[in-house]
Backbone bond lengths (Angstrom), bond angles and torsions (degrees), N, CA, C in turn:
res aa  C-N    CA-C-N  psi(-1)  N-CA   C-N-CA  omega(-1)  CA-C   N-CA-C  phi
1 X - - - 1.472 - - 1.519 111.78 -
2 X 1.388 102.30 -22.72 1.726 90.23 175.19 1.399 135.40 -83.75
3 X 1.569 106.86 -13.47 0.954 118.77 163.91 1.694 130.19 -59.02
4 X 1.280 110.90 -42.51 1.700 103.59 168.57 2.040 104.96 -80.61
5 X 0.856 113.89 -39.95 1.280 110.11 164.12 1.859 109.93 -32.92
6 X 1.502 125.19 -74.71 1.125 137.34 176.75 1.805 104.64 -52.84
7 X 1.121 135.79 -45.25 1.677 121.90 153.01 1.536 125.13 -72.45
8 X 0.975 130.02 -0.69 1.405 153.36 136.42 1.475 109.12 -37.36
9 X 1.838 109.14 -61.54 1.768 95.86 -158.67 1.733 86.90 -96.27
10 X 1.211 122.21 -10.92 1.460 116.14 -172.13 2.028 104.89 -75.52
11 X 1.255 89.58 -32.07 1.613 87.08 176.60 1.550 101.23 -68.35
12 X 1.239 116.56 -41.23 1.746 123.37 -162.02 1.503 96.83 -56.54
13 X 1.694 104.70 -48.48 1.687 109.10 -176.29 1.407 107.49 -43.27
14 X 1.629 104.87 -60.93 1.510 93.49 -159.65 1.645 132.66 -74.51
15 X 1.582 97.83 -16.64 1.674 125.35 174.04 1.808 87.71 -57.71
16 X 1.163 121.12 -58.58 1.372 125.75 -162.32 1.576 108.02 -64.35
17 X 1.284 116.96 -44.75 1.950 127.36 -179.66 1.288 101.75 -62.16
18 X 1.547 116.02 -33.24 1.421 96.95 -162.98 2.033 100.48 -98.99
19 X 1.384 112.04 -41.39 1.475 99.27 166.12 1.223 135.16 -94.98
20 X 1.457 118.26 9.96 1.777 118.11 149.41 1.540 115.57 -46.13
21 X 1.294 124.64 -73.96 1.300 141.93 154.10 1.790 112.32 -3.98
22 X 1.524 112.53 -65.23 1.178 111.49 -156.65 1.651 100.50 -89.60
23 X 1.575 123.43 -27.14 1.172 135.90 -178.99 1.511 107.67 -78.50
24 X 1.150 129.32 -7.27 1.601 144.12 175.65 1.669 103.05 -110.11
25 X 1.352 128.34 -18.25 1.431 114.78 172.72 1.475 105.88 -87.08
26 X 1.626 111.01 -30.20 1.205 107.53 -137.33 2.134 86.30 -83.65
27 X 1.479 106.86 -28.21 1.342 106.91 169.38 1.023 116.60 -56.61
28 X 1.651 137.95 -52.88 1.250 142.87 173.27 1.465 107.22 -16.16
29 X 1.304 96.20 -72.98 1.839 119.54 -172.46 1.258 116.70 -51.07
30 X 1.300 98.25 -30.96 2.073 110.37 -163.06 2.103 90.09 -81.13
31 X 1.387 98.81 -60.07 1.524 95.44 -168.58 1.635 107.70 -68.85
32 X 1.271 118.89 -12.97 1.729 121.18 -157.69 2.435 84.98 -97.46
33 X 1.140 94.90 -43.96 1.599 90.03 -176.86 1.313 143.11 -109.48
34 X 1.586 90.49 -8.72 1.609 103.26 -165.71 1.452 102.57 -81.34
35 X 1.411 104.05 146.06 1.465 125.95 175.65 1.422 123.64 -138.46
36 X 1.447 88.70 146.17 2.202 97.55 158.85 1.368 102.78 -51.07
37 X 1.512 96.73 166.49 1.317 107.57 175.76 1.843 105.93 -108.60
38 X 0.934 100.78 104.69 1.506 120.92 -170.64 1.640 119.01 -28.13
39 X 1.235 131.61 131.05 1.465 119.49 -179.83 1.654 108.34 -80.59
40 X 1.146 112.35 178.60 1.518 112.65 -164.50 1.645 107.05 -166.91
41 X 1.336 114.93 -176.17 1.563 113.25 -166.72 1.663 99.50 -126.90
42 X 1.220 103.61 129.50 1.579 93.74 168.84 1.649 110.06 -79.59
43 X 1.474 115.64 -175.18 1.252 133.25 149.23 1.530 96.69 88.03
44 X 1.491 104.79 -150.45 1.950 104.23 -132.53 1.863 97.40 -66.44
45 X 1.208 111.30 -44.94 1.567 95.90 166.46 1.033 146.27 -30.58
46 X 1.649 115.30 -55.74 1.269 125.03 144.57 1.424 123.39 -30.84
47 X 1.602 119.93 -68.46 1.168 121.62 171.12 1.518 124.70 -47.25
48 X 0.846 107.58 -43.40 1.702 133.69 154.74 1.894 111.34 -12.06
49 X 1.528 93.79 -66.32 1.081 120.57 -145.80 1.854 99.41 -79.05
50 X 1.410 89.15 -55.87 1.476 116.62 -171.37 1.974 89.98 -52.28
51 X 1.142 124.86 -67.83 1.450 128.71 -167.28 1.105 122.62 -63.24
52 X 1.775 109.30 -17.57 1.793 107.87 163.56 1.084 109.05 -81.18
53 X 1.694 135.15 -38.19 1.469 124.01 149.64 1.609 121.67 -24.22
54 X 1.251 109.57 -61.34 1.339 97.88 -177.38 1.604 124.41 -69.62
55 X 0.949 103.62 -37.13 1.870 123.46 171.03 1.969 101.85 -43.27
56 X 1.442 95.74 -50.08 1.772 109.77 177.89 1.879 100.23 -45.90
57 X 1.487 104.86 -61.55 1.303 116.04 174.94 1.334 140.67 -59.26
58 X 1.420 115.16 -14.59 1.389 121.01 174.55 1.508 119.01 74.06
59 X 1.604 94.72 32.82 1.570 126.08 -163.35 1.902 95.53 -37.03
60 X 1.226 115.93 -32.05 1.477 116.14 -164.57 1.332 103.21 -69.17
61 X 1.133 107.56 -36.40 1.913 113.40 -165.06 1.586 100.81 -97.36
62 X 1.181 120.22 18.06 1.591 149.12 156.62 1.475 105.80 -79.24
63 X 1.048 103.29 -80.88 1.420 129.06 176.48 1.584 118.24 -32.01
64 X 1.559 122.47 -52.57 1.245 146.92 -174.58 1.508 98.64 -79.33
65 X 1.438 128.75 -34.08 1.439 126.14 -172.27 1.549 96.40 -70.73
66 X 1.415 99.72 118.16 1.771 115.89 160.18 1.579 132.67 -109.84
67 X 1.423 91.44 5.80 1.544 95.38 163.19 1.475 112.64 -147.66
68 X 1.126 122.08 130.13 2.039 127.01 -177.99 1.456 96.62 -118.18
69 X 1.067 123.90 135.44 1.185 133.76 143.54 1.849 124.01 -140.11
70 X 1.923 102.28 135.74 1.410 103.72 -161.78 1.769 90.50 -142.29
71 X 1.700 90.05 -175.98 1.606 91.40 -176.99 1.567 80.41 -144.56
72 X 1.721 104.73 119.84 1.893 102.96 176.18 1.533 103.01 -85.33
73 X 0.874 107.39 157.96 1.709 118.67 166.89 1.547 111.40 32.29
74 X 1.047 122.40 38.98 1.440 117.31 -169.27 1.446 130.89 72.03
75 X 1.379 102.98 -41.82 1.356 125.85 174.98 1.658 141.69 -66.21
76 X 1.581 117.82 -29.14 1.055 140.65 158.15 1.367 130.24 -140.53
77 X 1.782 107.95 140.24 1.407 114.21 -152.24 1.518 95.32 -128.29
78 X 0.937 101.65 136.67 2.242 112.09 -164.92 1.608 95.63 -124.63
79 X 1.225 118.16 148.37 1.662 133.70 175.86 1.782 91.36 -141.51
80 X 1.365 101.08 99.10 1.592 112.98 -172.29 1.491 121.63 -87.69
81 X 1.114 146.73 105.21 1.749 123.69 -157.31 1.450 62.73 -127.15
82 X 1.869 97.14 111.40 1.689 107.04 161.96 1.399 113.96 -73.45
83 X 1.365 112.70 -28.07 1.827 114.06 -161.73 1.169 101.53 -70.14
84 X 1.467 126.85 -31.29 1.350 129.24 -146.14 1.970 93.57 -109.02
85 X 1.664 121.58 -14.49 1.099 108.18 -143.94 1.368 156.38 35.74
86 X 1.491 98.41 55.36 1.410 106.90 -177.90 1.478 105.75 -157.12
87 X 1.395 101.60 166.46 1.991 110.83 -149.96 1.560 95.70 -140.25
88 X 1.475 114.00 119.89 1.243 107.07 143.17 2.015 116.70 -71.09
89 X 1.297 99.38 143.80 1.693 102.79 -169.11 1.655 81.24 -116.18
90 X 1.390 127.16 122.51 1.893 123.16 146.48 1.467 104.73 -94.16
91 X 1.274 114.31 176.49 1.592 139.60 166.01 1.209 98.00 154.45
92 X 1.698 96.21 144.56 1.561 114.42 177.01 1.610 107.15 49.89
93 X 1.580 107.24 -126.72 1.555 111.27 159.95 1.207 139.79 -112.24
94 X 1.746 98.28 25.86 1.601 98.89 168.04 1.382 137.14 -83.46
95 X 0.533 141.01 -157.95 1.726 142.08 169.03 1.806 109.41 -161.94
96 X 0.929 120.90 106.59 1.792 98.55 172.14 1.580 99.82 -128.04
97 X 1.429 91.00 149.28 1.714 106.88 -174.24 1.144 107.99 -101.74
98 X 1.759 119.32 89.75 1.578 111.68 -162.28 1.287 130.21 -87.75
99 X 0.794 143.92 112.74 1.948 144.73 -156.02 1.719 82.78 -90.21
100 X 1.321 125.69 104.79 1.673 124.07 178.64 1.713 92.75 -85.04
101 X 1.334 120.84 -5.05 1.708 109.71 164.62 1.463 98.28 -68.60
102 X 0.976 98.85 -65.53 1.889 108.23 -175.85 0.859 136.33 -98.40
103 X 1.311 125.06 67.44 2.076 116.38 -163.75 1.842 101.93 -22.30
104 X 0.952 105.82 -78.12 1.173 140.13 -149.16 1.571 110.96 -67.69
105 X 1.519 107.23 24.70 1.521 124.31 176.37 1.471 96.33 -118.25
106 X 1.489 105.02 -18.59 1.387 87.52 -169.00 1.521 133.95 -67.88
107 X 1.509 109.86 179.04 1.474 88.94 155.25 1.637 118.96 -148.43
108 X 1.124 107.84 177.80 1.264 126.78 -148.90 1.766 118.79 -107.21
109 X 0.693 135.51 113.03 1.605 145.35 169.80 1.388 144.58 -95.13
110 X 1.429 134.34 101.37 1.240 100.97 -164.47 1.451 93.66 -143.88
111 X 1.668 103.07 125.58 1.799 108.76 -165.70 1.442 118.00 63.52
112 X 1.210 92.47 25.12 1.410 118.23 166.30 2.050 127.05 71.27
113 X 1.769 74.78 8.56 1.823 98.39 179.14 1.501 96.23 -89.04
114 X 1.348 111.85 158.04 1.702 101.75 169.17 1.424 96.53 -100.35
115 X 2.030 100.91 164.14 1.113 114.88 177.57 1.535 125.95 -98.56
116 X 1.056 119.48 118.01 1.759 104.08 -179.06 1.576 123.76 -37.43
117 X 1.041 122.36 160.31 1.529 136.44 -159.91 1.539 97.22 -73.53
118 X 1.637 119.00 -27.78 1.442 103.06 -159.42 1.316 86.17 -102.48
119 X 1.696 149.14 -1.10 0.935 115.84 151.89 1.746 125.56 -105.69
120 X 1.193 103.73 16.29 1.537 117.49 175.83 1.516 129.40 -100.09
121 X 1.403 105.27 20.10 1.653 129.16 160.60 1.420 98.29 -55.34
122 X 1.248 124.49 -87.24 1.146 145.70 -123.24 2.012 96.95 -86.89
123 X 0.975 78.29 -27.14 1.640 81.61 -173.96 1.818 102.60 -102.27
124 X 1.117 136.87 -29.68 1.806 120.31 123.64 0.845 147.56 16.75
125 X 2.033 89.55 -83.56 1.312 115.82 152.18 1.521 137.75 -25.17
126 X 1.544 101.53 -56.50 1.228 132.31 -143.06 1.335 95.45 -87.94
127 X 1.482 115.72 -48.73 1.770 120.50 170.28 1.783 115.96 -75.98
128 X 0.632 104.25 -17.65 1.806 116.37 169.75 1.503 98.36 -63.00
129 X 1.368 135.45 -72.85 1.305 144.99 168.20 1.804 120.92 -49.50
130 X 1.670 97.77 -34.78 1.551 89.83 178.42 1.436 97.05 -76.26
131 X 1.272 133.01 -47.14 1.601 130.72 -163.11 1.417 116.44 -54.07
132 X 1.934 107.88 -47.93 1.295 133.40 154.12 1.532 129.28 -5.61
133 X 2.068 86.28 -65.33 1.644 94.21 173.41 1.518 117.89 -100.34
134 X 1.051 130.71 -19.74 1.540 149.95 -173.88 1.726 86.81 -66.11
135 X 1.175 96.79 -89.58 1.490 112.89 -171.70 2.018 117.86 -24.56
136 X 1.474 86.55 -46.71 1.544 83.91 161.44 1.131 150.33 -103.07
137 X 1.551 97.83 19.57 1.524 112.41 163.57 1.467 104.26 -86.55
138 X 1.346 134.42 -25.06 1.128 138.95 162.58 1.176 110.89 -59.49
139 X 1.525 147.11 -98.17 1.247 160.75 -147.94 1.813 107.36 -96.02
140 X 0.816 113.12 -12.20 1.548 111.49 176.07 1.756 119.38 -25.62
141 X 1.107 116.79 -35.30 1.570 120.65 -171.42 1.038 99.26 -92.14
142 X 1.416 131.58 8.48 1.611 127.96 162.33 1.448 120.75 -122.37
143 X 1.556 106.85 7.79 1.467 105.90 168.63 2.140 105.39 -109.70
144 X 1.475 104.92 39.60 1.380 102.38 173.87 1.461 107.84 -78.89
145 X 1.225 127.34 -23.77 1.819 125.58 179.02 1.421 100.37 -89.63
146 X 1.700 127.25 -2.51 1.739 107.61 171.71 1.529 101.88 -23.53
147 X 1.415 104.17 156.35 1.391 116.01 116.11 1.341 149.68 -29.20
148 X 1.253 123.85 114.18 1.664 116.26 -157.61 1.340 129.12 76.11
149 X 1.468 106.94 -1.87 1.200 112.67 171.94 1.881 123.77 -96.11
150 X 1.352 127.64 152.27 1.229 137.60 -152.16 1.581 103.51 -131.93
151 X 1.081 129.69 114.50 1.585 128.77 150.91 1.632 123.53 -110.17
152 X 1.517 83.23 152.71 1.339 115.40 -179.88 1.317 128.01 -126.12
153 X 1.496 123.86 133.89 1.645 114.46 174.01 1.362 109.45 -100.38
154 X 1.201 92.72 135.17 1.520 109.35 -168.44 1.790 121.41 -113.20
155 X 1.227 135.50 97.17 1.291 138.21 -161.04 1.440 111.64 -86.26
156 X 1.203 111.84 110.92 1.882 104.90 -170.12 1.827 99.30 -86.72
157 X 1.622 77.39 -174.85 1.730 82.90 -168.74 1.558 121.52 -70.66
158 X 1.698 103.12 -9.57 1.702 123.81 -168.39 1.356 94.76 -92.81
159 X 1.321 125.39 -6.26 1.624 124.72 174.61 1.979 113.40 101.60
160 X 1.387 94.06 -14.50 1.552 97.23 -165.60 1.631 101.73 -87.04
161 X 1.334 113.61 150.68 1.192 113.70 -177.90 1.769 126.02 -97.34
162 X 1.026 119.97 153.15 1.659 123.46 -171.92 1.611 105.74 -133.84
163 X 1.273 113.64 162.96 1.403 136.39 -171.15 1.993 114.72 -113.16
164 X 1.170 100.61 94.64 1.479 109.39 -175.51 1.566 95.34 -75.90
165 X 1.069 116.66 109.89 1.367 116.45 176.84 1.948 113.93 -118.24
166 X 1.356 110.73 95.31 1.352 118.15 -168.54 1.749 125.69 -102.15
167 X 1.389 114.14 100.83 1.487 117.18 -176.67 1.309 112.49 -60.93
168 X 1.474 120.49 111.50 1.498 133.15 155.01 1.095 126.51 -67.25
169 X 1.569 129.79 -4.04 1.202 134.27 178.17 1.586 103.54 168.02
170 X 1.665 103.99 156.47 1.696 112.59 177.95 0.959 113.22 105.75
171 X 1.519 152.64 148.41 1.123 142.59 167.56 1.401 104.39 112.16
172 X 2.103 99.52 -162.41 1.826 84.30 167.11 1.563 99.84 -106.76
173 X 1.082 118.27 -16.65 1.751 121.03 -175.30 1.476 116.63 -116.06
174 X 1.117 108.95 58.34 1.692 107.77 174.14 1.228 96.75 -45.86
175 X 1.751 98.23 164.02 1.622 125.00 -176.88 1.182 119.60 55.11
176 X 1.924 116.85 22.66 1.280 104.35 148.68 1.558 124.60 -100.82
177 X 1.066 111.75 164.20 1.699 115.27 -171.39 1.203 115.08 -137.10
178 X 1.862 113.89 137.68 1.432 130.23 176.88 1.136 120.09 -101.93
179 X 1.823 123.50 143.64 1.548 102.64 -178.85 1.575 76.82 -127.17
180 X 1.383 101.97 125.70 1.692 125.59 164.95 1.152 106.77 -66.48
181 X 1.600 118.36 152.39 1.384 128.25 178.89 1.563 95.87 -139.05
182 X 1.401 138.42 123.26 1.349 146.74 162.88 1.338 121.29 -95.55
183 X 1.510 109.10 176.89 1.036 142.17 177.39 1.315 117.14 -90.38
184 X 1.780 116.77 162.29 1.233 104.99 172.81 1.692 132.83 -51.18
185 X 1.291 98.21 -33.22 1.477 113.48 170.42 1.423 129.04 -50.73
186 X 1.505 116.79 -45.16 1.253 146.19 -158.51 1.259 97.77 86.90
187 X 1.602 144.05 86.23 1.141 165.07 -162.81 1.950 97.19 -151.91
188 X 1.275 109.38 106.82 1.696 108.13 166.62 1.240 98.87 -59.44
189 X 1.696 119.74 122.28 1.510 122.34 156.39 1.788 104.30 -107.45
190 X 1.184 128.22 12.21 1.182 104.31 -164.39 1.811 101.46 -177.66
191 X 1.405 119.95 142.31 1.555 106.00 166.35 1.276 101.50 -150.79
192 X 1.448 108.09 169.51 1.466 111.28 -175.62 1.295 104.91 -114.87
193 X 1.531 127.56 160.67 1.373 110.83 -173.63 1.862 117.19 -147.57
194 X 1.047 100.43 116.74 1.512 117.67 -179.67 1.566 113.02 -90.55
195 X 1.603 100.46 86.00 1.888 96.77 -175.00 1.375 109.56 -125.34
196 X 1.114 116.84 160.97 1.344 107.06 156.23 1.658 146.68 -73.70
197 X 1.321 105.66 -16.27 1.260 117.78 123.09 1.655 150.82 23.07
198 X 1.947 82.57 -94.79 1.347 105.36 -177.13 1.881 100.49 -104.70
199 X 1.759 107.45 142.57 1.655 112.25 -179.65 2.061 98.34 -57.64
200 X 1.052 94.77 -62.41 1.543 109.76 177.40 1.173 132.37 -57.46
201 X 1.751 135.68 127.55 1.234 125.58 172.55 0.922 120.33 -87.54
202 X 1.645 122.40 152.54 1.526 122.82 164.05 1.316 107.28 83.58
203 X 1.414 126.62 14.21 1.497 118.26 173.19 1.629 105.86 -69.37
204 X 1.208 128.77 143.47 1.394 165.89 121.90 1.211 123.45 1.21
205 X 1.553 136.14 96.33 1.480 124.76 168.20 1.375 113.49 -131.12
206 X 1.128 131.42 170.44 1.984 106.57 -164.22 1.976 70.29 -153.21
207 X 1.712 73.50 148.94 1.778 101.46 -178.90 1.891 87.51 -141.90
208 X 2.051 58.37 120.42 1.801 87.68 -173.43 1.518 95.63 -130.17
209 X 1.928 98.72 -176.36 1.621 100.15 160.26 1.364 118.19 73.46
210 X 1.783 118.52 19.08 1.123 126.49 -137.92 1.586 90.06 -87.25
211 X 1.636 143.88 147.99 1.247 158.17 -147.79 1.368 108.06 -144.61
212 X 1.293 137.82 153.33 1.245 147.60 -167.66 1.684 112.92 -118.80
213 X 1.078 132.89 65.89 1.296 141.86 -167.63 1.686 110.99 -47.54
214 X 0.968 114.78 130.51 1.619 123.93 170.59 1.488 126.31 -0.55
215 X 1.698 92.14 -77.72 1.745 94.53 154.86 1.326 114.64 -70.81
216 X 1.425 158.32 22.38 1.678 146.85 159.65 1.254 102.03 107.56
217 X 1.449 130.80 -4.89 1.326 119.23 -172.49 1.312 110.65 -66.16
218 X 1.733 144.69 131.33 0.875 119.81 162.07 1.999 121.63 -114.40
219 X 1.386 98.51 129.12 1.456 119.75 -160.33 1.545 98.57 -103.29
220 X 1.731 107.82 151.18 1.969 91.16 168.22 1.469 100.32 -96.63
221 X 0.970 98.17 -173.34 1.729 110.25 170.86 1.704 128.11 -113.98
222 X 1.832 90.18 -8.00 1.914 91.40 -171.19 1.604 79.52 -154.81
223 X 1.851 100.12 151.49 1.092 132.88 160.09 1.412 107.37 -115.33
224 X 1.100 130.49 174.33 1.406 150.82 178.02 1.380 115.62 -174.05
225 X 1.637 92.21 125.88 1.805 117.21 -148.24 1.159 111.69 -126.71
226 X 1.367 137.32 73.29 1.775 117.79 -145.97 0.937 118.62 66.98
227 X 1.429 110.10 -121.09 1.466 124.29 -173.25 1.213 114.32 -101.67
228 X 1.474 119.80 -4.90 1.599 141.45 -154.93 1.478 91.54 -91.16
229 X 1.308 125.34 155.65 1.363 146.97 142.39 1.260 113.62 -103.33
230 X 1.628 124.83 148.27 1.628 106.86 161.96 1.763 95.47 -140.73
231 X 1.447 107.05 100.77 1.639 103.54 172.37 1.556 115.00 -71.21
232 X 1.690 105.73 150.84 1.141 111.97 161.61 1.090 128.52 -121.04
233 X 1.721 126.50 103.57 1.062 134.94 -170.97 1.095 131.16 -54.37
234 X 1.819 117.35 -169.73 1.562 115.33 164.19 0.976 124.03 12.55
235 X 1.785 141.19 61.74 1.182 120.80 -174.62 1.765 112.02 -105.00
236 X 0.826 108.25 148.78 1.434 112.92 -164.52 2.123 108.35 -153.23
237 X 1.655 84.75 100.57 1.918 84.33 165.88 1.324 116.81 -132.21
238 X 1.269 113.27 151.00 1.324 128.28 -156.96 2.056 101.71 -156.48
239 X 1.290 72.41 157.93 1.552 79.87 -167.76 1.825 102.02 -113.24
């Protein structure tokens, strides 16, 4: 009997070595960063605020761009025809041709064969959500007038002001919310982010590296997330 007893506490050891560690970082982070989600002011200030951001951006030559194409994190590569609404999605060896009117028109590729409909749900799916989040690490500071979306001006404790910008719907995670932090310019260098997502509120990501795309759009190329980087490749817009 003592023998499973004695692999008993040796399993306990190692269950314990390996999540002491991660259950002691992950507190670090929680008590060292976590936050409320800040109150804020509606109305023309806000609006105010949000449109010198875009003005910073050259929101018009945003506007006029009808084709984006990028590669996030190495990992996924998008061919965007905004006019038309629709996305080539790559990874690995898929390909899907996404109709963002219609998920569910789309279609699906893989090794360059197409996939039947009853198994090309799920993988749809899967690019609907990658484009979702990819896409708005790219263009995010120009979807503050979506639809369903809510702003707020937000006065920090250093006196400078920020843009609580909170999705009520659309996307894959409605009801999460960003509070932008700028530059002297009104240039977004930085936002904080309340998602569902992330365990923690108010963590920190900064959009830098910002590039001037063909047609004038200007996009960044790197976030920095912690310790994380997330490049954005090949980017290329044109109108």
């Amino acid at each position: 009997m003592a023998k499973p007893k004695k692999v008993l506490k040796i399993i306990a050891g190692v269950i314990v070595f390996f999540t002491l560690p991660t259950l002691l970082f992950f507190g670090f982070l929680y008590f060292k960063y976590d936050e409320d989600l800040p109150s804020g002011i509606k109305g023309e200030p806000a609006e105010l605020l949000a449109t010198k951001m875009l003005n910073s951006l050259d929101h018009d030559a945003y506007e006029s761009t009808n084709h984006l194409e990028w590669t996030f994190n190495k990992r996924h590569h998008y061919k965007w025809n905004k006019a038309e609404n629709t996305c080539q999605v790559y990874w690995k060896n898929y390909r899907v041709d996404l109709d963002l009117n219609d998920p569910y028109k789309s279609e699906v590729y893989q090794n360059d064969q197409k996939v039947d409909k009853d198994s090309s749900k799920k993988l749809i799916e899967k690019a609907v959500s990658n484009f979702n989040n990819d896409s708005f690490w790219l263009v995010a500071p120009y979807k503050v007038f979506d639809p369903g979306t809510e702003r707020r001006l937000v006065t920090m404790e250093d006196g400078s002001e920020a843009l609580l910008v909170t999705y009520t719907s659309g996307g894959t995670t409605p009801g999460d919310s960003y509070l932008w932090h700028f530059d002297a310019s009104g240039k977004p260098q930085s936002f904080q982010m309340w998602v569902d997502i992330l365990p923690i509120n108010g963590l920190e990501a900064s959009w830098s590296d910002w590039t001037t795309t063909e047609s004038g759009a200007q996009l960044p190329r790197f976030h920095k997330f912690m310790i994380f980087g997330f490049e954005i490749t090949d980017l290329v817009g044109t109108k």
